[in-house]
Structure formats: structure tokens, C-alpha cells
C-alpha positions in Angstrom: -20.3 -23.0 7.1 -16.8 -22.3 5.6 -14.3 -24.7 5.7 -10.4 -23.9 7.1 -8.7 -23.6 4.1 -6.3 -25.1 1.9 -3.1 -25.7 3.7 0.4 -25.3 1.0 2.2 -23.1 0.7 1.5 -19.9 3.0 3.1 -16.7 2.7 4.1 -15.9 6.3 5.3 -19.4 6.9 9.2 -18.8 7.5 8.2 -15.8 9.7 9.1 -16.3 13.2 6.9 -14.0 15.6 7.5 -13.5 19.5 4.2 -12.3 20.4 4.1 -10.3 24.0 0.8 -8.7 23.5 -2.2 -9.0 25.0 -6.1 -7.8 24.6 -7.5 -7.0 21.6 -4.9 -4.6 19.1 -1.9 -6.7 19.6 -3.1 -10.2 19.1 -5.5 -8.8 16.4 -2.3 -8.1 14.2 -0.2 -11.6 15.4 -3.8 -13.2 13.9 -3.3 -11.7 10.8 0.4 -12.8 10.3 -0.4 -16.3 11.9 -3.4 -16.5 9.2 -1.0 -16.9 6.4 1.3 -19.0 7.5 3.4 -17.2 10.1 5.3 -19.1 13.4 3.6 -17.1 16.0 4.3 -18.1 19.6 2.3 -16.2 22.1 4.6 -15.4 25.1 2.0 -14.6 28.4 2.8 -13.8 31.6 1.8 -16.2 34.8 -1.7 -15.1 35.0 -2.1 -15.3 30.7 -3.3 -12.7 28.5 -6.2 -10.4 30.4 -8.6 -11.5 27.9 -8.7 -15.5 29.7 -10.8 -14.0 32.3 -13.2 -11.8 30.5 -16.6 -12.7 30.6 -19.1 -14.2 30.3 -19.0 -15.2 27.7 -17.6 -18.6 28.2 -17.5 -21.6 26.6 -16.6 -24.9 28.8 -14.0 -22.3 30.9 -12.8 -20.9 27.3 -13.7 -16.8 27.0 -15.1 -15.9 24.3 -13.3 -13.0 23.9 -9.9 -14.4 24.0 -10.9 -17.2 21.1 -12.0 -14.6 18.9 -8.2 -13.6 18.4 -5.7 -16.1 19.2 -6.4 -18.8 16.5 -3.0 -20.1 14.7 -0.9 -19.6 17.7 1.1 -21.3 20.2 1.3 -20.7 24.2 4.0 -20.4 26.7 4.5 -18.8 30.1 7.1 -16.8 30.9 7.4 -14.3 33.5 10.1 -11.3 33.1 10.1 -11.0 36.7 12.8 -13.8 36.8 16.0 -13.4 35.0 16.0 -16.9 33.9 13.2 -16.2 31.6 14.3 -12.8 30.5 17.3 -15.0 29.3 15.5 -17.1 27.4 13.4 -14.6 25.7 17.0 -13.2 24.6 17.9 -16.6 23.3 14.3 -16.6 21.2 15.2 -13.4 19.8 18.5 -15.0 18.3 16.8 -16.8 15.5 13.2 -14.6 15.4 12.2 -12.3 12.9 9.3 -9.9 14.4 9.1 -9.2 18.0 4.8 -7.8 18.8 3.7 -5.9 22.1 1.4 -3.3 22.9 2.5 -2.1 26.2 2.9 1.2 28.0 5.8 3.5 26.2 9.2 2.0 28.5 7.7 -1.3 29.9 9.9 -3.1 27.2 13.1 -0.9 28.8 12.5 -2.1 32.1 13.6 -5.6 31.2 16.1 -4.9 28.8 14.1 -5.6 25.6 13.6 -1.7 24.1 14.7 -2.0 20.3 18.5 -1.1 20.7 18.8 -4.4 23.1 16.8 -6.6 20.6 18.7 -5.2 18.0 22.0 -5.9 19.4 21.2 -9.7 19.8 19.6 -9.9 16.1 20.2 -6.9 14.0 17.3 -8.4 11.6 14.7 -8.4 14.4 11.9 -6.2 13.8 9.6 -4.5 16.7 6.1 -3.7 16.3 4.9 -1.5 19.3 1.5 -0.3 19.6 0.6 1.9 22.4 -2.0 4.7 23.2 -0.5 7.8 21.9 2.5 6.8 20.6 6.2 6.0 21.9 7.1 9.9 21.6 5.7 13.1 22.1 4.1 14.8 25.2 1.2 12.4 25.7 3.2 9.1 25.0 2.8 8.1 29.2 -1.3 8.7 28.7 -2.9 4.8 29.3 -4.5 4.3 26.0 -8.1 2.4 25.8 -10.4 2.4 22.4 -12.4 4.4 23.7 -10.1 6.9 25.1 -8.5 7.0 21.4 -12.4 7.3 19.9 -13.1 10.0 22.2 -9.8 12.0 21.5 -9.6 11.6 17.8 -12.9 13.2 17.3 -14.8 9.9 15.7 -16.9 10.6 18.7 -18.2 13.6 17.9 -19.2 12.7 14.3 -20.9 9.2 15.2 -24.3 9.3 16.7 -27.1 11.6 16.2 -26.0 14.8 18.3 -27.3 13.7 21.6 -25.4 11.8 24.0 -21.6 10.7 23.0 -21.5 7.9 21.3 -18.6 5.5 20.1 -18.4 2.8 17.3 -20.0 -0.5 18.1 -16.7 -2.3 17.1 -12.8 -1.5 19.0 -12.0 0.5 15.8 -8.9 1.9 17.5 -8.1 -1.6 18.7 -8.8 -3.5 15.4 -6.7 -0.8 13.1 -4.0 -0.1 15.1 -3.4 -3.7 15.0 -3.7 -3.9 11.2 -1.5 -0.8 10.9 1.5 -3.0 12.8 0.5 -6.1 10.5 0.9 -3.1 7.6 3.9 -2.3 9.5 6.0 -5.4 9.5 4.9 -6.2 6.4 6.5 -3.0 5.3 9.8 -3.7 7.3 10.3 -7.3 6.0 10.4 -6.3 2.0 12.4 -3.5 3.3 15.0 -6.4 5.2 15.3 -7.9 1.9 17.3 -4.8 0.8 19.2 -3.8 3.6 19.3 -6.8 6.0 18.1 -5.0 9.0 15.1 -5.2 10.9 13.7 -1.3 12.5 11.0 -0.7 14.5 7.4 -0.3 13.6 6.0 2.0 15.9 1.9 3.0 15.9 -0.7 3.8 18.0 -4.7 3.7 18.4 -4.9 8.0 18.7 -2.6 8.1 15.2 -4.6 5.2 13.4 -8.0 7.0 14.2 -7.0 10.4 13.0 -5.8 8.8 9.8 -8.9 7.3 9.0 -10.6 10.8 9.3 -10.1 11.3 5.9 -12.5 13.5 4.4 -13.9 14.5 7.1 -10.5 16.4 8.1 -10.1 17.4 4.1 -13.5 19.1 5.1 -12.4 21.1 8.2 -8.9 22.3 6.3 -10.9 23.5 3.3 -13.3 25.0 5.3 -12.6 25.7 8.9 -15.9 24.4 10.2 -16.2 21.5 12.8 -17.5 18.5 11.3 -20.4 17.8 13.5 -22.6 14.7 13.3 -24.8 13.4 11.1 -26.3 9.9 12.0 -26.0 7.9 9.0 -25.8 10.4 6.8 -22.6 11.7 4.6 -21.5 15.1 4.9 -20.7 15.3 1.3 -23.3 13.2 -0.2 -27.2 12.8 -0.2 -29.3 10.6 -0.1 -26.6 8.6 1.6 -28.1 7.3 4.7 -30.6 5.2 6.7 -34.4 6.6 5.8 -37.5 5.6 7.1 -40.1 3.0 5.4 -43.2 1.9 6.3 -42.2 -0.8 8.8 -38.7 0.3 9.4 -34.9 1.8 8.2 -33.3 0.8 5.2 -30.0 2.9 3.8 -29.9 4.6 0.8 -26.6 5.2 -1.3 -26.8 7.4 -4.0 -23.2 7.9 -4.7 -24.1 10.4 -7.8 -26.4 11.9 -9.7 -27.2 9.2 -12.2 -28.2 7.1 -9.3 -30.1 9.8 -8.3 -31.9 10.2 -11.6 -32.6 6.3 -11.4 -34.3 6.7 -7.9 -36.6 9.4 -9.0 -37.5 7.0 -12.2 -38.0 3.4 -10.4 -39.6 4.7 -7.2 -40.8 6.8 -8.3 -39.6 10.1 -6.7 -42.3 13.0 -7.9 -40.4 15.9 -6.9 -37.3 15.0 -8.5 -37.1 17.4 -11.0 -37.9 20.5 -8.8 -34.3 22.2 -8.5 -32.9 22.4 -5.1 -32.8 18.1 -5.6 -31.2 18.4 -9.0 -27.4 18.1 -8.0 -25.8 16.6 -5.0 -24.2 19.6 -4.2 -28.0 20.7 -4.2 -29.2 17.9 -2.5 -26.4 18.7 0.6 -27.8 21.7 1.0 -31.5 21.2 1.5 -30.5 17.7 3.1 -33.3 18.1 5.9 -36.2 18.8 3.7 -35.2 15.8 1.2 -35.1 13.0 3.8 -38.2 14.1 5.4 -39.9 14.8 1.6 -38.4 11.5 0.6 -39.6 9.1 3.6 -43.4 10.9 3.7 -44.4 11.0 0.3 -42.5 8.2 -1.2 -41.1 5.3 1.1 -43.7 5.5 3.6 -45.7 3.4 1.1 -44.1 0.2 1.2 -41.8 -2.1 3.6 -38.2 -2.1 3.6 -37.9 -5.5 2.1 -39.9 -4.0 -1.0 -37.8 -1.3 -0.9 -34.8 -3.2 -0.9 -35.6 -5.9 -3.6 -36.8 -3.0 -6.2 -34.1 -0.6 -5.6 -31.6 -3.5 -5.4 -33.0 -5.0 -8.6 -32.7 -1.3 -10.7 -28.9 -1.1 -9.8 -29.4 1.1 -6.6 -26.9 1.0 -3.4 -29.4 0.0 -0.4 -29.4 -2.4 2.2 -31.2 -3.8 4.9 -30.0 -2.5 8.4 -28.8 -6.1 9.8 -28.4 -7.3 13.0 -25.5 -10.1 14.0 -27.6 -12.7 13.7 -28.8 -11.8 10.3 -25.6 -10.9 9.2 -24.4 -14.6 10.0 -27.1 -16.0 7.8 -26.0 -14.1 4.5 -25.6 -16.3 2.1 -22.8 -13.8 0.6 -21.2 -14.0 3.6 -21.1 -17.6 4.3 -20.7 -18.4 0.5 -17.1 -16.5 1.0 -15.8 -18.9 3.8 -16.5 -16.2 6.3 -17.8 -18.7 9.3 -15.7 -21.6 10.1 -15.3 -23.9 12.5 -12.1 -24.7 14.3 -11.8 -27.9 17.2 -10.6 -26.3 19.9 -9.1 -29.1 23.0 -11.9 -27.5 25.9 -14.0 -25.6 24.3 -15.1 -28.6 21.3 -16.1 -27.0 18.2 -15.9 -23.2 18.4 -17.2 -20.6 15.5 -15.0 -18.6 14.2 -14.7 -15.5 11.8 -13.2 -16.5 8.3 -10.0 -14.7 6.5 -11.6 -11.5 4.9 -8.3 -11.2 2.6 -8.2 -13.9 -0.8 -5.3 -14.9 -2.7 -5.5 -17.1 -5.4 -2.0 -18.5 -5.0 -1.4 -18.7 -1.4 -4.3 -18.2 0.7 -4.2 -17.9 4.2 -6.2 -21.0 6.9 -7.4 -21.9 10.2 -5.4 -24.7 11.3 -4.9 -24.5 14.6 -7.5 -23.4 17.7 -6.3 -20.9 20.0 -4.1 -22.3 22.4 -4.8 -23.1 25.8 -2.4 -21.3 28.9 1.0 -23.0 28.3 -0.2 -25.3 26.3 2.8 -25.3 24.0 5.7 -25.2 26.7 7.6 -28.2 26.0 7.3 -28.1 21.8 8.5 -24.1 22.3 11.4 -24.6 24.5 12.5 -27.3 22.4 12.0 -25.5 19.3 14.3 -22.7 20.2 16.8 -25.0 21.8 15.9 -24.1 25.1 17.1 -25.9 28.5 13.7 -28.0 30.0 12.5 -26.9 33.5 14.1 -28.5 36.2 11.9 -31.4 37.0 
């Protein structure tokens, strides 16, 4: 198992973050900051962040869920229901430097904490909002889920094989919106250095989806036709997919035509030379009859681990289709400090997924377990010079 990192010097680590979100996008991008180093105190309401209570999973109480993205962070309540603790959110924004939430476009109004307010307290504070749609526009009051951002976006109707809708196994929406805000700040605190102002970063799940389209919306502005989709397979490329072996699916990657040319020597492939297979452009076209030539008369002979192991061995992209628990036995994974281990105070010793970003200089660790509800109260209030509770 990995270890959790050198502790120095960290990047992040005079970066003071007020973290209001909750779920999955939001405390996805305060992991990232808090992974190298960053002050991140996670401010929840009475109840805590939604995620506490889903399950099962859970481990001794703890959900699963919520430990998967709350590492490196500390806990306080606060409700913003009582002007006493709007007040001392105002005082924390005196000497912060990011402010993170992922609420509905105008929630942050409603208490007085929009960016013009922050801004007036600490004209160096920087917000990160990340919503459904966006804080502008028509569609900015729509509630945004992954899903609903999958769906809209179109990823939905290029994933899956044509039948019934079908969305990404992972929150994609969630998980890069969230690293679009990390981007974000980042962004906004070289650009502090210059000016000495903060701004705010606004994203959303809908916006970070459409980006990632990619070549698939290249495609549809140089051609007018509606990607549609494909299983595995690449619209642009071929063989680039999962194809059928005698005891199962494997994927096949090749990228170009040399790799192409090295398939039809080592497998070998015996209509390889006939010309509708010469070029990829070629290959694209006659897609349907080169997957089903391919997996009858040449990789229905052998298993995918053979196929795997000679292909792999002759240079050629391919890969066994994994499941999590094979995945979490890679030795490449696990060799790259990918699974660690972090001591968490109910919970014992909890599994964790590793830092997937290396410097060489100042790496990022796992020092901390995610925090239990309020668990930091006292150390938080004192920190930012905050009255104690009346006793």
C-alpha cells in the first residue's frame, strides 16, 4: 500500500480556505487544495455536509462516501440562520484567502456573503462558486445534479451502445467541475500576486461537460452531423475499442497506421493488406465489417490474457477490461502510491485514494483523516480569534 507522503514544504500551505460546500464537486476541489498543503476548514451546517448520512456504506457510523473526499480538512458548525455565526464567518473572511461553495445561484446573497460583500471585508478574498448551469444566463435557477448535467451536455447520448440512455460510471460533471474551481483559484491567486485582488471564479457541471466534448463537437461544426454513439469505439479512429476474444473483451488502440501495420504482422491479421483496411480513414469507414472480420477470424483463437501479453509485448496499446477490484491490485497502480491508508478517530484505519498529481520538489500528502462533525470547533475559533461559546 502507498504511504502518506513526505511532509515539508507544501505548496498550498499559506492558503487559507473557507470551505461551505457540500457533496461531491465542492469538496472534491477543497481536497485538491488541502492535498498540497492548503488550510482548509470545512464550514457545515447543523445537520453536516449531506454526504454523513449516505449509505450504506458505512464504516463504524463513518459513510463511505463522505471519507472519500474530505481528507486534510478541519470541521466546524455553523449555522447562517443565526446572525452570530454569520458574524463570525465575516470575521474568518478578514484574514482568508479563498472562500468554496457550490450552492444554488443567490443562496450566498441571502446571507450577505455574494462576492461584492466578501469583497468589501477582504478585497484579496477569492470566491469559487460552482453551480448547475452557471451563476448567469436563463437557466442559472435550474437545480443542477451530474446526471442532469450528463444528460444535458450530450455525453449521454454518445456513451453506451444506442439502446437505453446511459451515463458515465463516475460523477464526471461532479469530479471536473470541481477541478475546474481548483484550476480556477489557482488561476486567481498567481493573478493576486499582480494586482492584489482576489475575483471570483465562477463554473459549473453543464459548462465543464461541454468543454470536455472536444472532438466530438470539432466533429459536428465540421460536419453538421449528430455524433451518435459508439460503445467503445472512436469516431475518428479504428481499431480503437473493446473487441471480442475467445473468453472475453479486451480493447484495442491503434492510434495510427504503423500500429496498425504491426497488428496485421504479430497477430497476425490476414486480411490486412486488402484496401478498404489500409488507412484509418479507410478503416472508419468499413468500421463494422473490420471488428466483426477482426474478432472471427483472428482473436477468436486465443484468450484475452494471450492477447494482451503478445500485443502488449510488440508495442501495441491494449488492455484488459478491469474491474475495481482488479484495478486495486495493479502493481502500477499501487507502485505509484495510489492506495494509502489514513487513521481516521471512528472509523480506524480507512483506504484511501492516493494524490494522482507528482512533484518532485513539493509534493502533496495525506496527513490528516477526514474530520468528524465539529470536530475542530475549539482549534478553529481560536485560530481566527474567535469569542468561545458561551459555556
Amino acid at each position: 500500500m502507498g504511504v502518506k507522503g513526505r511532509v515539508g514544504v507544501l505548496p498550498l500551505e499559506d492558503v487559507v480556505v473557507l470551505d461551505l460546500s457540500r457533496i461531491l464537486t465542492g469538496p472534491y476541489c477543497t481536497m485538491m487544495l488541502a492535498d498540497f498543503g492548503a488550510e482548509v476548514v470545512k464550514i457545515e451546517p447543523p445537520a453536516g455536509d449531506d454526504t454523513r448520512a449516505w449509505g450504506p456504506p458505512f464504516i463504524e457510523g463513518e459513510s463511505a462516501y463522505f471519507l472519500s473526499v474530505n481528507r486534510n480538512k478541519r470541521s466546524i458548525v455553523m449555522d447562517f440562520q443565526i446572525e452570530r455565526d454569520r458574524a463570525r464567518f465575516r470575521r474568518m473572511v478578514r484574514s482568508a484567502d479563498v472562500v468554496v461553495e457550490n450552492y444554488r445561484p443567490g443562496t450566498l446573497n441571502k446571507w450577505g456573503f455574494d462576492y461584492p460583500q466578501l469583497a468589501a471585508i477582504n478585497p484579496r478574498i477569492i470566491l469559487a462558486s460552482i453551480s448547475g448551469f452557471g451563476a448567469t444566463g436563463p437557466g442559472r435557477d435550474r437545480p443542477g445534479y451530474d446526471v442532469v448535467a450528463q444528460a444535458m451536455s450530450g455525453l449521454m447520448s454518445v456513451t453506451g451502445d444506442g439502446g437505453r440512455p446511459t451515463k458515465a460510471g463516475f460523477s464526471v460533471a461532479d469530479i471536473g467541475a470541481g477541478m475546474w474551481a481548483a484550476f480556477g483559484i489557482m488561476t486567481a491567486l498567481w493573478a493576486r500576486r499582480r494586482t492584489g485582488r482576489g475575483q471570483w471564479v465562477d463554473t459549473s457541471l453543464y459548462e465543464t461537460l461541454v468543454s470536455w466534448q472536444t472532438y466530438q463537437a470539432g466533429n459536428f461544426f465540421a460536419t453538421g452531423q449528430v455524433p451518435r454513439a459508439l460503445g467503445s469505439a472512436h469516431p475518428n479512429i479504428a481499431p480503437y475499442q473493446a473487441v471480442r476474444a475467445r473468453d472475453g473483451y479486451f480493447i484495442l488502440a491503434c492510434g495510427n497506421d504503423g500500429l496498425w501495420r504491426t497488428l496485421v504482422k504479430v497477430a497476425p491479421v490476414p486480411f490486412g493488406d486488402e484496401e478498404e483496411f489500409m488507412t484509418n480513414a479507410q478503416r472508419v469507414m468499413h468500421r463494422q465489417e473490420l471488428i466483426s472480420r477482426l474478432e472471427e477470424e483472428v482473436f477468436a483463437a486465443a484468450d484475452v490474457k494471450d492477447w494482451v501479453e503478445r500485443l502488449g509485448a510488440a508495442g501495441i496499446p491494449v488492455a484488459p477490461i478491469q474491474d475495481l477490484a482488479e484495478t486495486w491490485q495493479d502493481p502500477q497502480l499501487l507502485s505509484r502510491g495510489m492506495l494509502a491508508v489514513l487513521n481516521h478517530p471512528m472509523a480506524g484505519n480507512i483506504k484511501t485514494v492516493g494524490i494522482p498529481v507528482k512533484l518532485s520538489d513539493t509534493p502533496g500528502s495525506l496527513r490528516e483523516a477526514p474530520p468528524l462533525l465539529d470536530q475542530h470547533r475549539t482549534e478553529i475559533l481560536d485560530r481566527f480569534g474567535l469569542d468561545p461559546d458561551p459555556s
